[in-house]
Backbone as JSON, one array per atom type, in Angstrom:
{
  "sequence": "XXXXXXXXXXXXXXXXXXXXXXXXXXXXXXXXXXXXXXXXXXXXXXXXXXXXXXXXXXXXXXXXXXXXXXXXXXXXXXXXXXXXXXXXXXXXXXXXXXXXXXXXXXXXXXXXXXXXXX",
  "N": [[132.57, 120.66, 117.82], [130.37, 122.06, 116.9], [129.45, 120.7, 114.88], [128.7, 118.35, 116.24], [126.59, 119.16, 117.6], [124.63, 119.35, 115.95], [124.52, 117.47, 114.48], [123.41, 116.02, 116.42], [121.24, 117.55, 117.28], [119.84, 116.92, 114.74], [119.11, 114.49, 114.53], [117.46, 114.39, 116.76], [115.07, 115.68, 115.86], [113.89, 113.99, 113.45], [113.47, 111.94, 114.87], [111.44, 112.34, 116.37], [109.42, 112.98, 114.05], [108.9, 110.82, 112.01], [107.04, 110.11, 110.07], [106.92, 112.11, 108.69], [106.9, 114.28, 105.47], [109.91, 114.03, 103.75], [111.04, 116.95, 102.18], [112.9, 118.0, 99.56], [115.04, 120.25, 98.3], [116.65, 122.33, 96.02], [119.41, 122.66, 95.68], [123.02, 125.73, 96.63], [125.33, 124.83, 95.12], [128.13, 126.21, 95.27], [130.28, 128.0, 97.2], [128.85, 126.7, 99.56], [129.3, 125.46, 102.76], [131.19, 122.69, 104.41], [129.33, 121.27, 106.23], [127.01, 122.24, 105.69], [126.85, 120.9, 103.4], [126.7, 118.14, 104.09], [124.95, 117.9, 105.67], [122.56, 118.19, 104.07], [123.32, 115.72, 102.1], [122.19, 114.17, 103.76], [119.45, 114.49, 104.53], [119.24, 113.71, 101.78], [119.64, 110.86, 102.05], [117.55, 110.26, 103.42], [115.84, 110.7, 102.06], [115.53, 109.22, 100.04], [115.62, 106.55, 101.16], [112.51, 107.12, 102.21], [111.43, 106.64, 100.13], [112.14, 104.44, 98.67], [111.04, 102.75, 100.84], [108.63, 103.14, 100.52], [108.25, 102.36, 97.97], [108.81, 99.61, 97.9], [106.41, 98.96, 99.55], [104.12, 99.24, 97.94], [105.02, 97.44, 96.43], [104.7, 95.11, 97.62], [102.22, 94.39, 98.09], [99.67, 92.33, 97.94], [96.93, 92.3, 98.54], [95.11, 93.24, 96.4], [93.9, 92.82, 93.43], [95.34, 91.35, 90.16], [94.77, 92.96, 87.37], [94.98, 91.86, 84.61], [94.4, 88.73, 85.37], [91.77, 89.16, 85.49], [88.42, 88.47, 84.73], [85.92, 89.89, 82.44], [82.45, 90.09, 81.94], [79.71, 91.02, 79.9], [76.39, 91.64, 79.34], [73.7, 92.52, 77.22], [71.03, 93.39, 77.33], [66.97, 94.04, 77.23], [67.36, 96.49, 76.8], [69.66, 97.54, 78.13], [72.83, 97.49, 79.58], [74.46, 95.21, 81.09], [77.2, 94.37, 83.57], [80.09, 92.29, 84.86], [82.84, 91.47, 86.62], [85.14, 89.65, 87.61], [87.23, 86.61, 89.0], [87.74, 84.35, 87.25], [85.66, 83.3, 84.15], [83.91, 81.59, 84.32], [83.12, 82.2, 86.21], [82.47, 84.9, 85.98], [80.57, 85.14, 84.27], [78.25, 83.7, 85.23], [77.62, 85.97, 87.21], [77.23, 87.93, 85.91], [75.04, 87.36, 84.38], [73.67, 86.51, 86.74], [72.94, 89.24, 87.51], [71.47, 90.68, 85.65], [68.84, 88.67, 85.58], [68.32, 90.19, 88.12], [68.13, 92.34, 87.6], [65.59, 92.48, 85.71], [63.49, 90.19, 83.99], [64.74, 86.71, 84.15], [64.23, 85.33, 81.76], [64.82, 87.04, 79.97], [67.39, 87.09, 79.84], [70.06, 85.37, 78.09], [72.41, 83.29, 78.03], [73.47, 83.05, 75.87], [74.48, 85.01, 74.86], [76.01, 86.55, 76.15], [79.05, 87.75, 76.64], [82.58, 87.97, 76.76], [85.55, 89.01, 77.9], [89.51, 89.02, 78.83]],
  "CA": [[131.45, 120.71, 118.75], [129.48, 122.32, 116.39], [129.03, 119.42, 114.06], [127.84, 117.38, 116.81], [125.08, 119.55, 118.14], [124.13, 119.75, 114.64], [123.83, 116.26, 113.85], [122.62, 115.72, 117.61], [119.66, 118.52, 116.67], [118.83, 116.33, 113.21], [118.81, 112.98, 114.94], [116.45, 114.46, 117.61], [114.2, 116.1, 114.81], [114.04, 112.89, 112.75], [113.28, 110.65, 115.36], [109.93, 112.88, 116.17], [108.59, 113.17, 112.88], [109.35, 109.41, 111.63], [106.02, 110.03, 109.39], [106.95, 113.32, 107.96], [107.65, 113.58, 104.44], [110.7, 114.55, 103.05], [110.9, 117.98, 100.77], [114.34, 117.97, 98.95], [115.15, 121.49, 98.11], [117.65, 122.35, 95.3], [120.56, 123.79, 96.93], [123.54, 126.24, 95.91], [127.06, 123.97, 95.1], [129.17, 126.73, 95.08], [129.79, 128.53, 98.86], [128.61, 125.79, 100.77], [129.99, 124.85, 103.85], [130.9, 121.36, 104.77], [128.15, 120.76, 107.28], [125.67, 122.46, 104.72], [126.65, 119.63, 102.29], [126.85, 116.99, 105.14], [122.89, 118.14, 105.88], [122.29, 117.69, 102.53], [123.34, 114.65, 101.67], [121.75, 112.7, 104.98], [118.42, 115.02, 104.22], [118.5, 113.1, 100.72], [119.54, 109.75, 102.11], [116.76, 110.1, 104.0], [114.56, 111.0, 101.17], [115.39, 107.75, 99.45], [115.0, 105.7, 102.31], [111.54, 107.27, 102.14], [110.93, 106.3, 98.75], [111.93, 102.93, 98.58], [109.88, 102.09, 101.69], [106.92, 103.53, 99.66], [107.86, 101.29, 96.74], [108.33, 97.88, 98.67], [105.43, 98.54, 100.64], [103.36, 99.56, 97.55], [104.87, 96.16, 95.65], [104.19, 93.87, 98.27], [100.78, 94.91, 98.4], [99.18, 91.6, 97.28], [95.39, 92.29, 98.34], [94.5, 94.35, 95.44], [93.72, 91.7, 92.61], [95.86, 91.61, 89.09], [93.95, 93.24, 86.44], [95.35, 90.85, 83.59], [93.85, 87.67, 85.03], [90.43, 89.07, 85.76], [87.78, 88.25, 83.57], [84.7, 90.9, 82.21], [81.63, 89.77, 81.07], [78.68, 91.68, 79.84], [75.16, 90.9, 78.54], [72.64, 93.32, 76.65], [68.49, 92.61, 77.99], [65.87, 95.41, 77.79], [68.42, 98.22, 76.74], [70.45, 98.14, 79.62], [74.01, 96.8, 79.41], [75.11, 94.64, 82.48], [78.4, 93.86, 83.29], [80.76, 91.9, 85.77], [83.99, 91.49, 86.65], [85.27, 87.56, 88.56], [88.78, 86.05, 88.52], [87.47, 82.9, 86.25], [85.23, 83.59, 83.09], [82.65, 81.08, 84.7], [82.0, 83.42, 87.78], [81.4, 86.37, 85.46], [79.29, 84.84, 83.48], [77.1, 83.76, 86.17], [77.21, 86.87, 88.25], [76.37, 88.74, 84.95], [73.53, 86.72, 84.26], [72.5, 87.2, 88.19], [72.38, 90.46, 87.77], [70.25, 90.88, 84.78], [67.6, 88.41, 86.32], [67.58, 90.52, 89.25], [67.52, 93.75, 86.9], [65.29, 91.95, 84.89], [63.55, 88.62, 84.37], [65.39, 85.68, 83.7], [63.83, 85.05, 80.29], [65.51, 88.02, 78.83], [69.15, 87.1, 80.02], [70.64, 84.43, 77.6], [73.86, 82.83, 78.17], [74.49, 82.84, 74.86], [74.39, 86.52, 74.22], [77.34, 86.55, 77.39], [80.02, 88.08, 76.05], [83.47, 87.99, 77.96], [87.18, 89.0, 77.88], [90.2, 89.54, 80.16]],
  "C": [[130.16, 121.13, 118.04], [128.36, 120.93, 115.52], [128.33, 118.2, 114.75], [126.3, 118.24, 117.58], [124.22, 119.14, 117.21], [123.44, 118.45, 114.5], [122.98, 115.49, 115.17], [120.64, 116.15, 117.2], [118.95, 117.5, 115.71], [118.35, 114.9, 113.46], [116.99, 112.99, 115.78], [114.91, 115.01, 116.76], [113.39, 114.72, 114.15], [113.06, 111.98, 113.38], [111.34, 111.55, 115.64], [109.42, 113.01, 115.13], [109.1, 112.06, 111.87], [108.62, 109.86, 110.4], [106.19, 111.17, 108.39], [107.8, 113.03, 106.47], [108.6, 114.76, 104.41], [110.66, 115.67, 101.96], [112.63, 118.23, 100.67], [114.55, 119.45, 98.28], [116.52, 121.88, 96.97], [118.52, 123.45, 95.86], [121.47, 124.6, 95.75], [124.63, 125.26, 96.23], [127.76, 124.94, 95.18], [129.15, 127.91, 96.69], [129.48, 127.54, 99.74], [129.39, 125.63, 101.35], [130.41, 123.34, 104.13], [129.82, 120.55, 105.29], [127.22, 121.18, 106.43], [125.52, 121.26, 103.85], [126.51, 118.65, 103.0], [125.15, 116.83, 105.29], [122.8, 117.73, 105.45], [121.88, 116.06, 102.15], [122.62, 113.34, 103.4], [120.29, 113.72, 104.63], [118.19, 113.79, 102.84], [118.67, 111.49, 100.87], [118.19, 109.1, 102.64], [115.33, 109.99, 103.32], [114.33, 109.77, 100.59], [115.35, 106.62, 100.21], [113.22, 105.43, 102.15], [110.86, 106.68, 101.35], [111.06, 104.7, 98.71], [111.2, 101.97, 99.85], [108.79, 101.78, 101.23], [106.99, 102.43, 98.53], [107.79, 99.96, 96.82], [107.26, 97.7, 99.27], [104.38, 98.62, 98.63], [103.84, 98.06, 95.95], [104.45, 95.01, 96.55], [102.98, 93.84, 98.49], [100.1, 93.46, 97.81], [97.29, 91.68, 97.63], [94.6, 92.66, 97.01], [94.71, 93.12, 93.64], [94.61, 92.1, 91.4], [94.68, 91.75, 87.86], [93.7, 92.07, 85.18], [94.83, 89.59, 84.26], [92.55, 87.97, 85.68], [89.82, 89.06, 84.58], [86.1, 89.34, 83.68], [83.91, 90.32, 81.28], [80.31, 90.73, 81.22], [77.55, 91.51, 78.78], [74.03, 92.56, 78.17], [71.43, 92.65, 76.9], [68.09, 94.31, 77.83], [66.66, 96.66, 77.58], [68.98, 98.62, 77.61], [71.68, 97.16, 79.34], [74.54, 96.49, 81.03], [76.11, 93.74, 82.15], [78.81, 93.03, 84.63], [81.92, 91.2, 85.94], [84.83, 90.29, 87.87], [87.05, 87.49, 87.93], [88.59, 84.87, 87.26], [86.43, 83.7, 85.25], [84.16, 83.02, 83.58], [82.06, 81.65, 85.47], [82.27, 83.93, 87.2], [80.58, 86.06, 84.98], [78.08, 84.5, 84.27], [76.87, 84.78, 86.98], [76.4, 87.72, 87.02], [75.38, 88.33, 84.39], [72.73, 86.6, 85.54], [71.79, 88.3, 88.21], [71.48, 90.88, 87.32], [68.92, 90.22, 85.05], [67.22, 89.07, 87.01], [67.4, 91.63, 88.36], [66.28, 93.67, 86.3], [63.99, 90.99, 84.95], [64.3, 87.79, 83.89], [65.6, 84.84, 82.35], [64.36, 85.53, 79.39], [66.93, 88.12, 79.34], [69.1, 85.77, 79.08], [71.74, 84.41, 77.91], [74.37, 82.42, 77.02], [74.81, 83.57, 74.76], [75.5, 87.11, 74.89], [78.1, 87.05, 76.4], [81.5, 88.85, 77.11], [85.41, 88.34, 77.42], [88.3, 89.16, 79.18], [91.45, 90.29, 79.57]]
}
């Protein structure tokens, strides 16, 4: 009877605090009770539940662009270094030559002077 209040109590806990995180606590192995280790081990199933939610949600994440195929280009005018950062090499190069016109005038941006990697 005990064992079911118990796990009654942890269900009803649980289910109110869906959002709450998990703190895993290093326990003693030696003395424990059954039901202490029973806690336990559904406390840490629970923890890794937690975790791999966090890591599927935080791989499926596709908004957030891949670093490796963006492209950086940056031009030197007037002692000021302007940069910009595009998925293609052709849109940086033109945004980083926008910018320096608008920093700028247009005369003192070259598109040769562009200089770009990814």
């Amino acid at each position: 009877m005990k064992k079911l209040a118990l796990v009654f109590c942890v269900l009803i806990s649980s289910s109110l605090a869906l959002a709450e995180v998990i703190r895993i606590d290093i326990g003693q192995s030696k003395g424990s009770s059954h039901s202490d280790l029973e806690r336990r081990v559904y406390h840490l199933e629970r923890a890794v539940r937690q975790l791999q939610d966090r890591i599927y949600d935080l791989e499926s994440d596709k908004s957030k662009p891949v670093a490796a195929n963006m492209w950086t280009c940056s031009l030197e005018s007037m002692g000021k270094v302007h940069t910009a950062t595009e998925p293609t090499q052709m849109a940086a190069k033109a945004k980083v030559l926008k910018i320096c016109a608008a920093a700028s005038n247009a005369v003192h941006c070259d598109k040769e002077d562009v200089e770009c990697g990814n």
